[in-house]
C-alpha positions in Angstrom: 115.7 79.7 73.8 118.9 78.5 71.8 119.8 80.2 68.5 118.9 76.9 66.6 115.4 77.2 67.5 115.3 81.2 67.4 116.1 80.5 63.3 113.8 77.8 63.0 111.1 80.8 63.0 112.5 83.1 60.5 111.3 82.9 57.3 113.8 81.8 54.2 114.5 86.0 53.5 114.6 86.1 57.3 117.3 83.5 57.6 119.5 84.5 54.6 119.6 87.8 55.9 120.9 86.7 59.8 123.6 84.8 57.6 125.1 87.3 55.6 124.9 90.4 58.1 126.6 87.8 60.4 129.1 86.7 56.8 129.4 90.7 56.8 130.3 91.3 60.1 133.8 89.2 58.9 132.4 86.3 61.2 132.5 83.7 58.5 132.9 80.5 61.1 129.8 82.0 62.8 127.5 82.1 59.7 128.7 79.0 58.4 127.2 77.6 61.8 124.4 79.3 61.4 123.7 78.6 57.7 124.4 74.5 58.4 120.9 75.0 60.8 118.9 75.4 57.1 116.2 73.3 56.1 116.6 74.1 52.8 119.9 74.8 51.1 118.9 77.5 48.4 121.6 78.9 45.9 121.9 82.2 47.9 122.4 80.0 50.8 125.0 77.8 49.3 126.3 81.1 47.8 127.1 82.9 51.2 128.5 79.6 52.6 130.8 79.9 49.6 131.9 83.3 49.7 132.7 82.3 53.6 134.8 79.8 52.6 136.7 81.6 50.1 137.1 84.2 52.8 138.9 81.8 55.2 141.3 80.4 53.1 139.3 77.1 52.4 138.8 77.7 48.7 139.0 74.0 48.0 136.1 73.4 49.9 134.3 76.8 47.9 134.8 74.9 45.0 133.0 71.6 45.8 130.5 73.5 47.3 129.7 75.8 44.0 130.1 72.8 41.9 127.6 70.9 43.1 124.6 73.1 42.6 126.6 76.0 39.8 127.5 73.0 37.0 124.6 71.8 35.2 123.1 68.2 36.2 125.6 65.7 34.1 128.2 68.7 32.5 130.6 70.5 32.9 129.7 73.9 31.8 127.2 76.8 34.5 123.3 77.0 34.7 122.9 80.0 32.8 119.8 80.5 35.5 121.7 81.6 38.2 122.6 85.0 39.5 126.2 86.7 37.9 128.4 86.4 41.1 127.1 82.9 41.8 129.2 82.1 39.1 132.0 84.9 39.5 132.3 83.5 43.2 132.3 79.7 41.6 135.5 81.7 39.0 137.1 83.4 42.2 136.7 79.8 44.4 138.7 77.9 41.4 141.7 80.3 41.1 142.4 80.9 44.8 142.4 77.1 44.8 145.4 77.0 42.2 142.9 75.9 39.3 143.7 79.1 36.8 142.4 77.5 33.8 139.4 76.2 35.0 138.7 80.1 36.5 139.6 81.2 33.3 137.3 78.9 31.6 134.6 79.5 33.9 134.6 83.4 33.4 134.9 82.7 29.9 131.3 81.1 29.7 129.5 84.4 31.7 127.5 86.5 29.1 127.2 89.5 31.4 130.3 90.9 30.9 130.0 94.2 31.6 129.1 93.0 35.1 131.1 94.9 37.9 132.0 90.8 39.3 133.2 90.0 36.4 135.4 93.1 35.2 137.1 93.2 38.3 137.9 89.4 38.2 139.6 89.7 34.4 141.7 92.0 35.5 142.7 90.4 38.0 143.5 87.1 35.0 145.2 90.0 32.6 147.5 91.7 35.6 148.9 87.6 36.3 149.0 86.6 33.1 151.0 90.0 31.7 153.3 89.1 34.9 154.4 85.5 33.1 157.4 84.8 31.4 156.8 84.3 27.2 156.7 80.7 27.6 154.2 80.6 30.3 151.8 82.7 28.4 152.4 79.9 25.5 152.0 77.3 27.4 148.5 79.1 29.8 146.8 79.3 26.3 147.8 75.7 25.1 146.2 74.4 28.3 148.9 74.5 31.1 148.6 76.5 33.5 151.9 77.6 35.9 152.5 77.3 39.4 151.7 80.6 40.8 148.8 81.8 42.0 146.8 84.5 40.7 146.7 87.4 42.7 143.0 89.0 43.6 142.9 92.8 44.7 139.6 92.7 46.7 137.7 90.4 49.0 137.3 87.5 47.8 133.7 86.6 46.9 130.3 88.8 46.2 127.4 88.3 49.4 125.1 90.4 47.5 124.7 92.0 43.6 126.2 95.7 44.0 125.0 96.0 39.9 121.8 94.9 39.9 120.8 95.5 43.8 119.2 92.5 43.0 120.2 91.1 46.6 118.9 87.8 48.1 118.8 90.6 51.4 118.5 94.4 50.6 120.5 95.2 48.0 123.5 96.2 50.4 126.0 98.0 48.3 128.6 97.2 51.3 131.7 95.5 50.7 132.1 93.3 53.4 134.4 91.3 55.3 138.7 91.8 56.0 140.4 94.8 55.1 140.8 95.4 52.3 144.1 94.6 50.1 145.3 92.0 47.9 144.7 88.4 48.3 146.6 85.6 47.0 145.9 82.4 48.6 147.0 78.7 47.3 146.1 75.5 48.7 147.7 72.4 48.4 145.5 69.1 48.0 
């Protein structure tokens, strides 16, 4: 029996927990397969697919993909609805993709912020933006943002809710994927 049909009988919970025990297992390619064999595309879904992105350097891609479901219908700010790190992984997808303000924006509209995702990705914003020169600080908060990339000290991307154990899966507390260490990635368009 092929692995396409062997999914077809999971159940949604079933499916999105093959994908992100396979996401953290560090085979990202492999659950991105795996997760394109979905009938339906839920959030979670859409989220791990995300996070694998990120993950593999295609952070550009991260971001279209969290756009279309994380942005509101006809806006430009986040559904309030979904989980925290649906959003902190939408924040994460736009700065490793060279779009600081729009990360900074983003994290900027998230209530929780006492919420492990998005602690950990502010400090990551205040370590880069004490590193710039005076005039690039001016010129970050009147809307430009400079050419270097902001440097993220952890994996890139949340699978599951470590705060809430309010996991799509089991409430892993795991932290998966590469070893661990900082991460600055930049792509070019």
């Amino acid at each position: 029996m092929s692995s396409s049909k062997k999914t077809q009988k999971l159940s949604p919970a079933e499916f999105l927990q093959l994908v992100v025990t396979v996401a953290e297992s560090g085979r990202y390619e492999e659950a991105l397969g795996i997760a394109a064999d979905a009938v339906e595309q839920s959030p979670d879904l859409r989220n791990v697919r995300g996070v694998c992105l990120m993950r593999m350097g295609r952070a550009r891609e991260a971001v279209q993909l969290y756009r279309s479901y994380i942005l509101a219908p006809n806006c430009t700010w986040m559904r309030t609805d979904l989980p925290v790190i649906h959003r902190t992984n939408f924040a994460t997808a736009l700065m490793l993709a060279g779009l600081t303000l729009g990360g900074r924006d983003s994290l900027s509209e998230i209530r929780e912020v006492d919420h492990p995702s998005v602690v950990r990705l502010k400090q990551s914003l205040a370590e880069w933006h004490r590193k710039l020169a005076w005039w690039q600080r001016i010129w970050f908060r009147m809307g430009i943002a400079p050419e270097i990339p902001v440097e993220i000290r952890f994996i890139p991307g949340d699978l599951v809710d470590v705060a809430t154990s309010n996991s799509p899966v089991d409430g892993s507390s795991r932290l998966p994927g590469p070893p661990t260490g900082a991460v600055t990635l930049r792509q070019t368009i």
